[in-house]
Backbone as CSV, one residue per row, in Angstrom:
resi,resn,N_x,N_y,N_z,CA_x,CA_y,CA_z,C_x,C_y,C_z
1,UNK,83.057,120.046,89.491,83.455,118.824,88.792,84.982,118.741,88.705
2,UNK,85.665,117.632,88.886,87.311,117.355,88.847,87.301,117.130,87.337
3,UNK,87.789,117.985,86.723,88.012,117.629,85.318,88.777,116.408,84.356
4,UNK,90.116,116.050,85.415,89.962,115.008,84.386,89.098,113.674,84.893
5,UNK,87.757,113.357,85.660,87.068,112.789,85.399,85.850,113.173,84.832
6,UNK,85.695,113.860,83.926,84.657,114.688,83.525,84.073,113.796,82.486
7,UNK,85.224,113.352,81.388,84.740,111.584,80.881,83.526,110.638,80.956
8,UNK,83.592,110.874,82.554,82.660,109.700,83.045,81.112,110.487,83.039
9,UNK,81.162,111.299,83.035,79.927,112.065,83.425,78.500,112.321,82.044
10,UNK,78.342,110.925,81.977,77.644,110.911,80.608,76.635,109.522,80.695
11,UNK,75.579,109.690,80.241,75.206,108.191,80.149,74.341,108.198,81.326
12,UNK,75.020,107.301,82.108,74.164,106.675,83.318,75.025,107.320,84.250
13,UNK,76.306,107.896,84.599,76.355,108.957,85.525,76.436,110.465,85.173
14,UNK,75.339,110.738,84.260,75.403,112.446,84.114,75.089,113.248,85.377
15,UNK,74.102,112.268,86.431,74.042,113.208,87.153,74.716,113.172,88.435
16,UNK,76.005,112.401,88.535,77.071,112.661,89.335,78.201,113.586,88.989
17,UNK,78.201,114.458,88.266,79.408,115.528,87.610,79.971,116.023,88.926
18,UNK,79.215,116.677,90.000,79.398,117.183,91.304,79.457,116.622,92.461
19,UNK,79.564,115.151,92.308,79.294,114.771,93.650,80.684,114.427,94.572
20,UNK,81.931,114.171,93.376,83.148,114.283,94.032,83.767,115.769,93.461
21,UNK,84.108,116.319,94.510,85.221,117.232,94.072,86.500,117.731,94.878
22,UNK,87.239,118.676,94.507,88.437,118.948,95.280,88.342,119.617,96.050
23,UNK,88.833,119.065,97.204,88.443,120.318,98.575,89.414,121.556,98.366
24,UNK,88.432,122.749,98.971,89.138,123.985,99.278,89.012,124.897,100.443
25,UNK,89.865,125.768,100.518,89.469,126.124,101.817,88.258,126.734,102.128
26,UNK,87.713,127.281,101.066,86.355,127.576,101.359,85.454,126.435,102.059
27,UNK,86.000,125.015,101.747,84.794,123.833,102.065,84.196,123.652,102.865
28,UNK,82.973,123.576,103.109,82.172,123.575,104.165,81.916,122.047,104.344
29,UNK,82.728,121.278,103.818,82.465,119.599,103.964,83.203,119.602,104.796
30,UNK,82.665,118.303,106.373,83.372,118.403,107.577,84.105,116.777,107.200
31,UNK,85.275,116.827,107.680,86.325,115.655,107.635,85.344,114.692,108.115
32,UNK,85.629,113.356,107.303,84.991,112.010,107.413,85.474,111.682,108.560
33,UNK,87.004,111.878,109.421,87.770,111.239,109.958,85.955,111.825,111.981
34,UNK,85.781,113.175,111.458,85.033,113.756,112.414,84.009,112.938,112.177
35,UNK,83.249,113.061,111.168,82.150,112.649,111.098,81.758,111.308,111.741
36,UNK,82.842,110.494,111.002,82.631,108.931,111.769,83.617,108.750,112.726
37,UNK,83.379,109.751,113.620,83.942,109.215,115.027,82.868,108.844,115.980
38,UNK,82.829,107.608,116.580,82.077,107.052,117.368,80.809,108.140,117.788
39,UNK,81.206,108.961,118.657,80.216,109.603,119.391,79.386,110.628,118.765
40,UNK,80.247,110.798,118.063,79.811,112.152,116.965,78.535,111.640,115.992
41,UNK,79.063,110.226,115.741,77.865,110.243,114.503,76.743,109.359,115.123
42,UNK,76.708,108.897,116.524,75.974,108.760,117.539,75.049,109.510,116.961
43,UNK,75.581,111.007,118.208,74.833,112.170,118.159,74.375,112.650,117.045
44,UNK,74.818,112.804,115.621,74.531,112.761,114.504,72.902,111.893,113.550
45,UNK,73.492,110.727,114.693,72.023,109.881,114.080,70.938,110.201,115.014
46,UNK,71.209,110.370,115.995,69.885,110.891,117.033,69.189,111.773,116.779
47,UNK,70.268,113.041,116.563,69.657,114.597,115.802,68.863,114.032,114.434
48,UNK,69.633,113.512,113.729,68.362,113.025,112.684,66.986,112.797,112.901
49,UNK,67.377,111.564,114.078,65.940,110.757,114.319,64.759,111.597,115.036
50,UNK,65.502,112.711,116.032,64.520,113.437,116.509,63.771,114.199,115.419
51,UNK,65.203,115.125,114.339,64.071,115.560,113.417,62.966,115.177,112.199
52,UNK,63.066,113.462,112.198,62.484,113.110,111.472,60.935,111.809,112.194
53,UNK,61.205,112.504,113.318,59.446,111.985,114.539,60.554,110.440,114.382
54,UNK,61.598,109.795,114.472,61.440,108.604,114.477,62.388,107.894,115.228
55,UNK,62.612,106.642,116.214,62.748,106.079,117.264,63.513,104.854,116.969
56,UNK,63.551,104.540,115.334,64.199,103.727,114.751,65.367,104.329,114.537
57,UNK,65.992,103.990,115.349,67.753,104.537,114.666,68.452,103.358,113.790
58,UNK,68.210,102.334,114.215,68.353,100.820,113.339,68.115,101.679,111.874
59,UNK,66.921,101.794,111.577,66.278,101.616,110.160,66.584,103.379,109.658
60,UNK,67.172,103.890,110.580,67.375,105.272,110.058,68.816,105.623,109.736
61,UNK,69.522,104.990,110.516,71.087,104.832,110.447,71.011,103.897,108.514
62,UNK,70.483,102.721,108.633,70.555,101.738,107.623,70.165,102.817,106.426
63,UNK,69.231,103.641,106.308,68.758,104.440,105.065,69.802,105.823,104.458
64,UNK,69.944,105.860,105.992,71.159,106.928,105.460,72.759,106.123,104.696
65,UNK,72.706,105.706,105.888,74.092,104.269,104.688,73.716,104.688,103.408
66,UNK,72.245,103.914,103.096,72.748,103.589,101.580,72.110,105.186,100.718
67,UNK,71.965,106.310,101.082,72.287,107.754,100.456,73.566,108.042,100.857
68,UNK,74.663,107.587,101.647,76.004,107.447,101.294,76.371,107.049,100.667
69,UNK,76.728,105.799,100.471,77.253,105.114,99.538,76.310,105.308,98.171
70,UNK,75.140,105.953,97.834,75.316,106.266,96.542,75.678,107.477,96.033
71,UNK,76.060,108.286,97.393,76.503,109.864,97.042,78.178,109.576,96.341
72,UNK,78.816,108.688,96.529,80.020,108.267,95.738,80.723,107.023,95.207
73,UNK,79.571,106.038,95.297,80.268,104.954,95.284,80.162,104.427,93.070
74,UNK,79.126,105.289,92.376,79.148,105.049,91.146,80.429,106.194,90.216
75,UNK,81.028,107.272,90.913,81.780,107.900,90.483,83.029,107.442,90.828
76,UNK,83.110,106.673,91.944,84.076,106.304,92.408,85.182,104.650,91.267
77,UNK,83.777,104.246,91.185,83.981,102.635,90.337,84.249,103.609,89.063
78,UNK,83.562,104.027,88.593,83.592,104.460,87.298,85.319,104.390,86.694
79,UNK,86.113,105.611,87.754,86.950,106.335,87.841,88.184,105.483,87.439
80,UNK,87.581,104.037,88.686,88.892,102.605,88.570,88.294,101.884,87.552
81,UNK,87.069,101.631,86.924,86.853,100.734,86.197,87.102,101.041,84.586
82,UNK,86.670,102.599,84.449,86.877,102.583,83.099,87.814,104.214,82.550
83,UNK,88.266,104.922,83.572,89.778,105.421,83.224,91.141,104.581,84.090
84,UNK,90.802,103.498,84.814,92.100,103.003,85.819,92.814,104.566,86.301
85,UNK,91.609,104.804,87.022,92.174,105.814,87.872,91.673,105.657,89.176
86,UNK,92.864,105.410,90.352,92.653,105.019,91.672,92.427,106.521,92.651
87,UNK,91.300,106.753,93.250,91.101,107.991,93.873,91.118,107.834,95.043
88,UNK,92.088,108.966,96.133,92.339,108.790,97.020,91.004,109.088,98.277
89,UNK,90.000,107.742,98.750,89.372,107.997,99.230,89.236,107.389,100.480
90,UNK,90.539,107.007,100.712,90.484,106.437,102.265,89.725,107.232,103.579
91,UNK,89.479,106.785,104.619,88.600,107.541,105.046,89.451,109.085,105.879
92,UNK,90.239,109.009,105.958,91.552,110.261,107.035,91.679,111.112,105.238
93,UNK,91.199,110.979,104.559,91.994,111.904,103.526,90.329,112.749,103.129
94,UNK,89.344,112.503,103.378,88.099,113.098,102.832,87.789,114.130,103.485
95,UNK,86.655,114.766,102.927,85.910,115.517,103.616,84.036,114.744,102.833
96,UNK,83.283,115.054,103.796,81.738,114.695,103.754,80.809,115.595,103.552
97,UNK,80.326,116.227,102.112,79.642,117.257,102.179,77.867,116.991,102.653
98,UNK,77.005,117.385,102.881,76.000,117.469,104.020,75.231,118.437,103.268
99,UNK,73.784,117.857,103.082,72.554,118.866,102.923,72.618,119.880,104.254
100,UNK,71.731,120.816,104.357,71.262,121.346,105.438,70.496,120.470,106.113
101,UNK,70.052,119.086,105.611,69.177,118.583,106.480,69.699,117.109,107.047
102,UNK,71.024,117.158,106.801,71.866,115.733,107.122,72.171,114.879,106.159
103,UNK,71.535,114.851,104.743,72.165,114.096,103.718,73.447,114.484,102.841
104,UNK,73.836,112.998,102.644,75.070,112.941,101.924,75.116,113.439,100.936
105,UNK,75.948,114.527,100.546,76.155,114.977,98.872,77.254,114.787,97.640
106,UNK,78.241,113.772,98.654,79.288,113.102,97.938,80.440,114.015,99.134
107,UNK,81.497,113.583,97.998,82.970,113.468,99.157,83.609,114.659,98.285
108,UNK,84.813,115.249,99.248,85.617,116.034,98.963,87.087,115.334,98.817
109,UNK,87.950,115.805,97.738,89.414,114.755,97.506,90.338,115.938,97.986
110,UNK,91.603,115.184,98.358,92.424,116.116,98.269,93.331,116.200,96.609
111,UNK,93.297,114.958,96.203,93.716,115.762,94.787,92.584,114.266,93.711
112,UNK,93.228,114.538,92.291,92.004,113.532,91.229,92.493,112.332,91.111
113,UNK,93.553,111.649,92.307,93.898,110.124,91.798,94.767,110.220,90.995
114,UNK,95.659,108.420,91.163,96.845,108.412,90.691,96.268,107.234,89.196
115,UNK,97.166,106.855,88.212,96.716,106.177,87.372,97.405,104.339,88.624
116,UNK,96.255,103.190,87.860,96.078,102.342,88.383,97.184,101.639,87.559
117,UNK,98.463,100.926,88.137,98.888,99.939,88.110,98.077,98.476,88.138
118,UNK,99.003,97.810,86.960,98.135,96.374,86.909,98.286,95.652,88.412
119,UNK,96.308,95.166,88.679,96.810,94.568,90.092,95.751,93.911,90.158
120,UNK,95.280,92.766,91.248,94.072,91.944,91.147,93.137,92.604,91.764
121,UNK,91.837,92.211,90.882,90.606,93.206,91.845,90.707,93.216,93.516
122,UNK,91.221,92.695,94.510,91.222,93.091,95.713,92.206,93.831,96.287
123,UNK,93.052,94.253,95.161,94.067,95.489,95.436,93.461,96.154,94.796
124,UNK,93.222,96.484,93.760,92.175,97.577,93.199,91.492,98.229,94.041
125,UNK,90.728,97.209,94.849,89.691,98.302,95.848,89.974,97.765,97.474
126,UNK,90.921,97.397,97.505,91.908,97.584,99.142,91.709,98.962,99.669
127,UNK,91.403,100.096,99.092,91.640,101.493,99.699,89.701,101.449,100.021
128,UNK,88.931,101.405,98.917,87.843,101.112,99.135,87.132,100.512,100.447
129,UNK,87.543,99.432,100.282,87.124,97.892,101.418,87.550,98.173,102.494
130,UNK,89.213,98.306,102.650,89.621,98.089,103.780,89.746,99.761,104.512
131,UNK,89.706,100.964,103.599,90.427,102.468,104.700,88.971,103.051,104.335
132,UNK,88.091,102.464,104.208,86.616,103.272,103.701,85.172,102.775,104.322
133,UNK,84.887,101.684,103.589,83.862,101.540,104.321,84.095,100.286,105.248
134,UNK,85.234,99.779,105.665,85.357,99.055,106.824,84.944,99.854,107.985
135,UNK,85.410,100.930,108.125,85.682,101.675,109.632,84.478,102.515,109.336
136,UNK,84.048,103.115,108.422,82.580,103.463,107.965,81.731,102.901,109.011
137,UNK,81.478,101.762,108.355,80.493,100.389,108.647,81.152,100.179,110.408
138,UNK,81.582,100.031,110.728,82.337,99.852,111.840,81.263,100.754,113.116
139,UNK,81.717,102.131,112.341,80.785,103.184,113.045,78.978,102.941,112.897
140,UNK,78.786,102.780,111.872,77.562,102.888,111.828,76.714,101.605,112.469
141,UNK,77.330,100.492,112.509,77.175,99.279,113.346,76.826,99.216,114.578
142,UNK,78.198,100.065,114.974,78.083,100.637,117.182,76.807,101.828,116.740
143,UNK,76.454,103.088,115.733,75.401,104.060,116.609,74.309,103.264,116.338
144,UNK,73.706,102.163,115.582,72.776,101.676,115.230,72.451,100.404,116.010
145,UNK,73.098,99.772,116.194,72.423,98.509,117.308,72.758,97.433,116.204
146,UNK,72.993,97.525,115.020,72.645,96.677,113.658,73.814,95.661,113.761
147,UNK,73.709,94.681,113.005,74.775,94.026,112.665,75.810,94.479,111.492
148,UNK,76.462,94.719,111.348,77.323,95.384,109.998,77.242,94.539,108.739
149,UNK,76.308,93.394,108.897,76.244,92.596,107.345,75.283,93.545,106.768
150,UNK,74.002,94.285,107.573,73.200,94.990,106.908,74.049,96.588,106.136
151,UNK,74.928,96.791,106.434,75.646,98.070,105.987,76.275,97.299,104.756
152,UNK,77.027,96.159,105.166,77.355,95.990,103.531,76.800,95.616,102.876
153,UNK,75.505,94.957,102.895,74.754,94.473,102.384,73.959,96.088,101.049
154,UNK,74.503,96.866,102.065,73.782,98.533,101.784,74.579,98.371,100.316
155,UNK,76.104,98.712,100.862,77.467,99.129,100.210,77.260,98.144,99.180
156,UNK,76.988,96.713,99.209,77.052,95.563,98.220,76.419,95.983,96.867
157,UNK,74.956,96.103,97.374,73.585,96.743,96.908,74.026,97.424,95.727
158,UNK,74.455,98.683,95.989,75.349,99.657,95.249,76.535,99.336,94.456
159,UNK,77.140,98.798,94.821,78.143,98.650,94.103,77.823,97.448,92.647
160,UNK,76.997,96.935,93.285,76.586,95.893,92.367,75.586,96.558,91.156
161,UNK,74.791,97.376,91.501,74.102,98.262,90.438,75.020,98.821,89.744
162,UNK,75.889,99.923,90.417,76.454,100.994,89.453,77.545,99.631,88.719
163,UNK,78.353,98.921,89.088,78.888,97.998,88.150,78.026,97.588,87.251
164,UNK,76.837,97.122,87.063,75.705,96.800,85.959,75.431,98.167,84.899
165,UNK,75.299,99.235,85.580,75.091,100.315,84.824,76.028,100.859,84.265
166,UNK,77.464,100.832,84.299,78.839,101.084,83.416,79.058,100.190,82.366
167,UNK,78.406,99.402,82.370,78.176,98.253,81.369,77.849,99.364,80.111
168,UNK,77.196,99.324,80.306,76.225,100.524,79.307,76.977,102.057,79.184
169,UNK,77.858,101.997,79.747,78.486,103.859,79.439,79.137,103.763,78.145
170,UNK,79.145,105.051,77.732,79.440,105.376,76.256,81.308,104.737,76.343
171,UNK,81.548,104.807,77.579,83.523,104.600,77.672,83.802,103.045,78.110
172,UNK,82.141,102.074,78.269,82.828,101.256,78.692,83.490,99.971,77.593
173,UNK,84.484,99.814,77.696,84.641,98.191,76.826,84.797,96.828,77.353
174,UNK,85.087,96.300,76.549,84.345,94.862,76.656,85.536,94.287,77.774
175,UNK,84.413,93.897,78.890,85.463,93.519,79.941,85.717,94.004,81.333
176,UNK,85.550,95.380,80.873,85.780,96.552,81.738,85.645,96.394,83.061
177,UNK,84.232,95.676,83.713,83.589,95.192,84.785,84.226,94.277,85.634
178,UNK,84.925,93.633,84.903,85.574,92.282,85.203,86.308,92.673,86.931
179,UNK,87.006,93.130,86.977,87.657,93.482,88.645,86.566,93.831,89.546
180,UNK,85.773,94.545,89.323,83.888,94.473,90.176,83.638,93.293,90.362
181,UNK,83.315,92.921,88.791,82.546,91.011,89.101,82.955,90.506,90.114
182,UNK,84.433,89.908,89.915,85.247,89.444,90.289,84.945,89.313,92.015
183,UNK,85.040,90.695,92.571,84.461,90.988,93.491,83.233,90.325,93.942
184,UNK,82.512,90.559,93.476,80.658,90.210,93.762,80.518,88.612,93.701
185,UNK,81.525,88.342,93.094,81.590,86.557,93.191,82.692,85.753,93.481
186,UNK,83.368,86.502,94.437,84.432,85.960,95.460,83.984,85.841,96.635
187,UNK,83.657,84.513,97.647,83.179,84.398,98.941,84.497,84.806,99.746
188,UNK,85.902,84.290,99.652,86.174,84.762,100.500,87.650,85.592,99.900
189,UNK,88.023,86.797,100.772,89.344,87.243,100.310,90.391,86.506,100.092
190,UNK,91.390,86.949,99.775,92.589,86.344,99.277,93.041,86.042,100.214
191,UNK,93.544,86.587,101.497,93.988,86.475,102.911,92.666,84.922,103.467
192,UNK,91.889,84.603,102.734,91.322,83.922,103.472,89.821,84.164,104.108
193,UNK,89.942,85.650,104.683,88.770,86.233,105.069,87.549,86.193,104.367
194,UNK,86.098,85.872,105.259,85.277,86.311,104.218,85.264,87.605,103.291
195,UNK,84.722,88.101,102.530,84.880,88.773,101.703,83.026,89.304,101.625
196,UNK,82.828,90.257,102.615,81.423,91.140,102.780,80.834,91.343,101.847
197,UNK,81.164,92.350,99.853,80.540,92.346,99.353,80.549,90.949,98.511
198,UNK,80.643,89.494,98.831,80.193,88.160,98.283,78.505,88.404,97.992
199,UNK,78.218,88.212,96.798,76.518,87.969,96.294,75.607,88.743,97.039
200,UNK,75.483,90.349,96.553,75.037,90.787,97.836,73.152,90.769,97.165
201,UNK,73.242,90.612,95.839,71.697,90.265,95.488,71.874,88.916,94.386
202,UNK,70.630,88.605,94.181,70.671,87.622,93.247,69.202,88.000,92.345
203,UNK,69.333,87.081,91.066,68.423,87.592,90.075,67.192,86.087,90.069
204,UNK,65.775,86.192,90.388,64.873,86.031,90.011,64.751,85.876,88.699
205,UNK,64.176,84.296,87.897,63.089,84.537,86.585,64.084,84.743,85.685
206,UNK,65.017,85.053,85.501,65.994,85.558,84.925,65.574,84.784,83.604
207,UNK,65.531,85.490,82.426,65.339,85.126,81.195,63.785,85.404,81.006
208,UNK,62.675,85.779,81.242,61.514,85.624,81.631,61.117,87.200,81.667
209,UNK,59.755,87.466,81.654,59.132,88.707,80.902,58.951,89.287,83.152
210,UNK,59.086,88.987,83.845,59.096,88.718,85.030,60.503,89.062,85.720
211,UNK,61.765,88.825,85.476,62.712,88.380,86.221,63.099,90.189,87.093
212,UNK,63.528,89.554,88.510,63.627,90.056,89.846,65.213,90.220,89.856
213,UNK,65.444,91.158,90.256,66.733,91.668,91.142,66.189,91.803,92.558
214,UNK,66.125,91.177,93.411,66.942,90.807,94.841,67.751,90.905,95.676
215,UNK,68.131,92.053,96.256,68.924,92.117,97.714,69.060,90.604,98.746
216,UNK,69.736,90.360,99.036,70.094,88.840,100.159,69.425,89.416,101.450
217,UNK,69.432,90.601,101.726,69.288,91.340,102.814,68.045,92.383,102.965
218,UNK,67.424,92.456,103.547,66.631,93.528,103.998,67.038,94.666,104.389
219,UNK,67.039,96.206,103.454,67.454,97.189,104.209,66.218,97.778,105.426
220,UNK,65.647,97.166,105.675,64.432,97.821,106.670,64.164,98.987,106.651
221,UNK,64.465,99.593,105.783,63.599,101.160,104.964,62.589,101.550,105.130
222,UNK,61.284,99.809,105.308,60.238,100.132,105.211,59.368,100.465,106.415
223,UNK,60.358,100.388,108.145,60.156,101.094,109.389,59.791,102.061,109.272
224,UNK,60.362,103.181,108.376,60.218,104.559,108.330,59.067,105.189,108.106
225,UNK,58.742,106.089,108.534,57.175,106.560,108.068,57.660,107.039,106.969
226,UNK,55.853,106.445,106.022,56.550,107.178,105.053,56.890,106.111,103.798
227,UNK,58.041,105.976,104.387,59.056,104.897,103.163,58.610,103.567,103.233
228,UNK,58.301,102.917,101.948,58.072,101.709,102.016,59.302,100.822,101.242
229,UNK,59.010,99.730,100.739,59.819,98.629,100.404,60.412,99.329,99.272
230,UNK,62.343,98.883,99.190,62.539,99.318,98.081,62.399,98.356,96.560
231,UNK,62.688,98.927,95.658,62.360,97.881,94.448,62.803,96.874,94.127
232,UNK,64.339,96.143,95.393,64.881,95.360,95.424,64.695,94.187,96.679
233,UNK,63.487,94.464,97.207,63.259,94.269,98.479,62.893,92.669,98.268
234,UNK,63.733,91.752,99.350,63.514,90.299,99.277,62.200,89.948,99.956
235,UNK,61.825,90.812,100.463,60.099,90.210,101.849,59.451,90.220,100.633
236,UNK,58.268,89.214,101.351,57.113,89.403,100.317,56.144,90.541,100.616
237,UNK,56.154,91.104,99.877,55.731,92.121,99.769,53.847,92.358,100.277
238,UNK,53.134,91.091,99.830,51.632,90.896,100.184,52.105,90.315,101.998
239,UNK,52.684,90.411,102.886,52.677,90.457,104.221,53.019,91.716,104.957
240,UNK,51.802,91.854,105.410,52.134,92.991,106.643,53.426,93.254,107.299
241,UNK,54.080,94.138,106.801,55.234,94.439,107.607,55.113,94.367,109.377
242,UNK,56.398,93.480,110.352,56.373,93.743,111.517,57.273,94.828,111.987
């Protein structure tokens, strides 16, 4: 655990205490810069797919995404949202720690972040968006065949939960969220550009003994043997999956 975010580690992220920490030389986490290099994480997703009987690299690439992005993306917000502490997680500065069996176990830092200067939510998470999971997504786009709206759609997914669930932390105050929101309901960047995580779910029933949280997107999870629809899943659910 990096101690001075130790803060955060309560509530609704107690059980991220370990998932970022400071690299050392002991680390057996291999550089992100390796990991998501084109060919590498190719080969990376193939070795998966062989060891898991499956032929879908589409829907296997897409599942692993989003056990990335939740191996750091709620410690990460936490960190800027409710100490304004900016952590250096561009993608050339990490390391990627790895089950024995290919899953993500969160990231390695080289040090705990600088404190956040006042700035508008798309400088806030400029290091995020643009040195992280742009070129991320980038990669995982070319080994998968996929379109890259489904990766952010992954990244959106996530980010949009753990912002809902800091709501509720013992540190958060009133407001706190606001540079996230902000985010999640901006179509396009400031430069003009669309802006990827724009509305990446929407809420069903809302007010109602019933009401739905909704993904815009299909993570196709439910290819996998095995895995079916997740709890945010937009298909209807009474049709036979194709």
């Amino acid at each position: 655990m990096i101690a001075s975010l130790a803060p955060l580690f309560s509530g609704p992220l107690a059980a991220y205490g370990e998932n970022l920490q400071i690299a050392t030389e002991q680390d057996q986490a291999l550089a992100a810069s390796r990991l998501f290099q084109a060919e590498h994480f190719a080969e990376f997703i193939r070795t998966l797919a062989a060891r898991h009987g499956t032929d879908d690299l589409l829907a296997l690439t897409s599942i692993w995404s989003k056990w990335y992005f939740t191996s750091f993306l709620a410690p990460t917000l936490a960190a800027s949202l409710l100490l304004q502490r900016d952590l250096p997680i561009a993608l050339g500065d990490i390391g990627v720690a790895l089950s024995a069996e290919g899953k993500p176990l969160g990231l390695r830092l080289q040090h705990d972040g600088n404190n956040l200067p006042p700035c508008s939510p798309f400088e806030r998470f400029s290091t995020l968006m643009e040195r992280h999971l742009e070129p991320v997504i980038e990669i995982m786009a070319g080994a998968s065949g996929a379109s890259p709206r489904l990766f952010w759609s992954n990244a959106g997914n996530t980010f949009e939960f753990v912002t809902t669930q800091l709501e509720l932390h013992p540190l958060a105050a009133p407001g706190c969220t606001a540079p996230a929101r902000a985010i999640l309901e901006s179509r396009l960047r400031p430069n003009g550009r669309r802006n990827p995580l724009f509305a990446p779910v929407h809420y069903k029933d809302v007010g109602t003994s019933e009401a739905q949280r909704l993904r815009r997107i299909c993570c196709i999870r439910y290819r996998l043997p095995g895995i079916g629809y997740c709890s945010s899943c937009p298909l209807d659910h009474d049709k036979t999956p194709e």
